[in-house]
C-alpha positions, 0 to 999 in steps of 0.5 A: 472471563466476562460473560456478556458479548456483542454479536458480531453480524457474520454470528461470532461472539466477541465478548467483553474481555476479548475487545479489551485485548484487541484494543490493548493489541491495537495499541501496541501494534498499529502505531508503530506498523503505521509510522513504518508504513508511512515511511515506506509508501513515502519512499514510494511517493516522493520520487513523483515530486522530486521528479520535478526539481531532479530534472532541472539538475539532471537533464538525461532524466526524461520522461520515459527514464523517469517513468522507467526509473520509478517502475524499476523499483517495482519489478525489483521488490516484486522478484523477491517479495514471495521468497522474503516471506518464506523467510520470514515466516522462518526467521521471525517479523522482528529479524526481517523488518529490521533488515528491510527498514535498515537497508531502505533507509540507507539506500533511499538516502543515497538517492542524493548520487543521482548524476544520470540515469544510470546511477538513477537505475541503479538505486532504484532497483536496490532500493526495490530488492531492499523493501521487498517484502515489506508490504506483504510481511506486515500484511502476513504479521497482522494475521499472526495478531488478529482474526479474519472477522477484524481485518478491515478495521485493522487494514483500514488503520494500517493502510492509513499509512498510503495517504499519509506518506502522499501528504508527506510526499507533497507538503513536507517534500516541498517544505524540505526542497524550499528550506534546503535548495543549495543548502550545504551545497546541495539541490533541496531533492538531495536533502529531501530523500536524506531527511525522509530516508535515514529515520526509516534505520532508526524505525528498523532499530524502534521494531527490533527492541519493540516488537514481538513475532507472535501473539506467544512472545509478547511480554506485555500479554498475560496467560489469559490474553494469549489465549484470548488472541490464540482462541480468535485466530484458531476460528478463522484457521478452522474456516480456511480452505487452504493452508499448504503454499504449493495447493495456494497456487493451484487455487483458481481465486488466487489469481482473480485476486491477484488480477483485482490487485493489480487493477487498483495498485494501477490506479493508485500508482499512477495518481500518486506518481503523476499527480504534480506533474497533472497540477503542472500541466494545468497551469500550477508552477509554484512548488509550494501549491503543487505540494499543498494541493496534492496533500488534498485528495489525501486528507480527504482520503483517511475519513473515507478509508476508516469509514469503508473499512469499518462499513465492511467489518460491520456488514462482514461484507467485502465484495460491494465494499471493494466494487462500488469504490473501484466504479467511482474510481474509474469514473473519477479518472475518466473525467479527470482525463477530459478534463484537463482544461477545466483545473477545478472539475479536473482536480476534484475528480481526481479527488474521488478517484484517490479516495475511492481506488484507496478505499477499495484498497484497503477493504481488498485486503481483508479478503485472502486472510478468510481463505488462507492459512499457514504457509498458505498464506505466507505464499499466497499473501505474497504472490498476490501482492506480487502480480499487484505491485507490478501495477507499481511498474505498469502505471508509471511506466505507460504514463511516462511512455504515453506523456511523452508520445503525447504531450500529455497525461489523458491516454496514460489515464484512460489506460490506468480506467481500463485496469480498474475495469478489469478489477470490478471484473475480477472482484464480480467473478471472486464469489463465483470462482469460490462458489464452484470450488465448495469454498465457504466465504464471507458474502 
């Protein structure tokens, strides 16, 4: 092993031979864990711009069905998110992601039977139970593979999949919906959700044959990169305070992360679901510009996410990382919501707001990974995205509730700031919580 090292600034050490093996794990892993991830948040994300077209052919689908409808989702994958990754943590990543791909897949295509709200209800919340899991399973996988002191490079690389399947979910969702309208004899919405769900079966089928569960299994790392990767992760395990499920629970910090989580999922769900429908308010009717300029704020988003994250493991900082981004946010939001009348100003706040909610998101995650380890973190990861992805119902559903009563997004907004306030609370408050318990933690 090469002896000389570059000082990471929290004191580690990481020497030459041990970058060498993160790079070649980087290679192996973050590619296929984005595309996957891409067509995840993508299946999230395209019901916003289908929404448009659906209700032309499906009338009973109000506002507040379709807001209902998209939360549903939510409330569904987050009932069974904490036992899937039990499950997994048993059965192995490569058995469990296989089976989620697979079922989405087939379920997100069957979005195509929509006749009426109830069949609308109905795929919806399978399509929830199906993915449930997914989102903390990756999460949990990623700390199989890497310490603590890399997360937010790493999430910043992985979460890179939200913008990417928003930009898939408004230019090639349009593209799709022009090029196929009554193609075969069905609505180009119908299409859409079968071209952007079935390579999700043939991604589930791509992780099985590719992947490995652990560092351990993986025949493309010799003896000594093993123990390379063993060595790291055995640092952070020995700077964890927790690592039984059940004591997770009785962690006060559990729940201020969980309430932090919620605030920004709150704020990225109701951009990314209302978001065409804000451009159509302002006076945008073609499909094709609405789903040009809703890749925008997106585009923008990935250099902002990558740079945030690598700022945060460079300074080993996490709190002000995710703090300031979450304040411009909610700024961002506030002038968007009075703003309707000036398209321009309206539409770049909104610009900032994404790119900030995405990045406190991203720098988010490689917080729990410093303090939970074992099934701890099985648990723990997953309680925490649970309480957070209800954010997925919440913002959609008070949007859809609020537009209704009122013919307009402004109140929906302003409530979705409120949230995000109540994160930068929770985020101050984290240290605090730690502090009392005795817990050592990164700043």
């Amino acid at each position: 092993m090469s002896t000389t090292s570059n000082r990471v600034n929290n004191g580690h050490l990481a020497s030459v031979s041990e970058q060498s093996v993160f790079r070649k794990v980087n290679r192996r892993l973050l590619p296929i864990l984005l595309l996957c991830y891409t067509f995840a948040y993508l299946d999230r994300v395209n019901i916003g711009f289908a929404k448009l077209h659906m209700q032309e052919d499906v009338p009973l689908l109000t506002e507040a069905v379709f807001g209902i409808g998209a939360g549903l989702f939510f409330l569904a994958y987050a009932c069974l998110e904490i036992p899937s990754n039990l499950l997994m943590h048993k059965v192995g990543a490569r058995r469990t992601i296989t089976r989620i791909m697979i079922l989405w897949g087939l379920t997100s295509s069957s979005m195509l039977f929509v006749r009426d709200e109830t069949s609308f209800y109905i795929l919806r919340i399978l399509l929830g139970i199906f993915e449930a899991g997914f989102a903390p399973g990756i999460i949990l996988y990623l700390t199989y593979w890497y310490p603590a002191r890399r997360m937010a490079a790493v999430m910043g690389i992985y979460m890179l999949a939200g913008p990417i399947g928003s930009i898939l979910g408004s230019g090639v969702s349009a593209a799709i919906i022009a090029a196929t309208d009554n193609l075969g004899g069905l609505a180009g919405w119908q299409w859409m959700f079968v071209i952007q769900g079935l390579p999700c079966v043939l991604l589930g089928y791509i992780f099985w044959k590719s992947m490995a569960d652990r560092p351990a299994d993986a025949p493309w790392l010799t003896d000594q990169e093993k123990s390379i990767v063993a060595k790291a992760i055995d640092e952070t395990a020995a700077g964890q305070s927790t690592h039984k499920f059940i004591d997770a629970l009785r962690e006060p910090s559990v729940y201020v992360m969980a309430a932090a989580y919620f605030g920004i999922m709150c704020g990225i769900y109701a951009v990314s679901f209302w978001l065409p429908t804000i451009l159509k308010d302002n006076g945008i009717q073609s499909t094709f510009v609405i789903g040009m300029l809703t890749a925008i704020p997106y585009i923008l988003t990935i250099p902002a996410m990558i740079l945030l994250s690598r700022s945060s493991d460079r300074h080993q900082e996490r709190k002000w990382h995710a703090v300031v981004p979450s304040l411009v946010a909610a700024a961002g939001l506030t002038v968007a919501a009075f703003t309707a009348s000036n398209f321009i100003l309206s539409f770049v706040a909104l610009c900032i707001a994404v790119c900030a909610v995405w990045g406190a998101y991203t720098v988010f995650w490689a917080v729990p990974s410093h303090h939970f380890g074992g099934t701890a973190a099985v648990g723990g990861i997953a309680f925490i995205n649970t309480i957070g992805i209800l954010g997925g119902f919440v913002a959609p559903t008070i949007m859809g509730f609020v537009r209704e009563a009122t013919g307009s997004t402004q109140g929906g907004l302003l409530t979705m700031v409120g949230l995000l306030f109540m994160s930068i609370a929770a985020l101050l408050f984290l240290p605090v919580v730690l502090r009392n318990r005795k817990i050592e933690v990164a700043p």
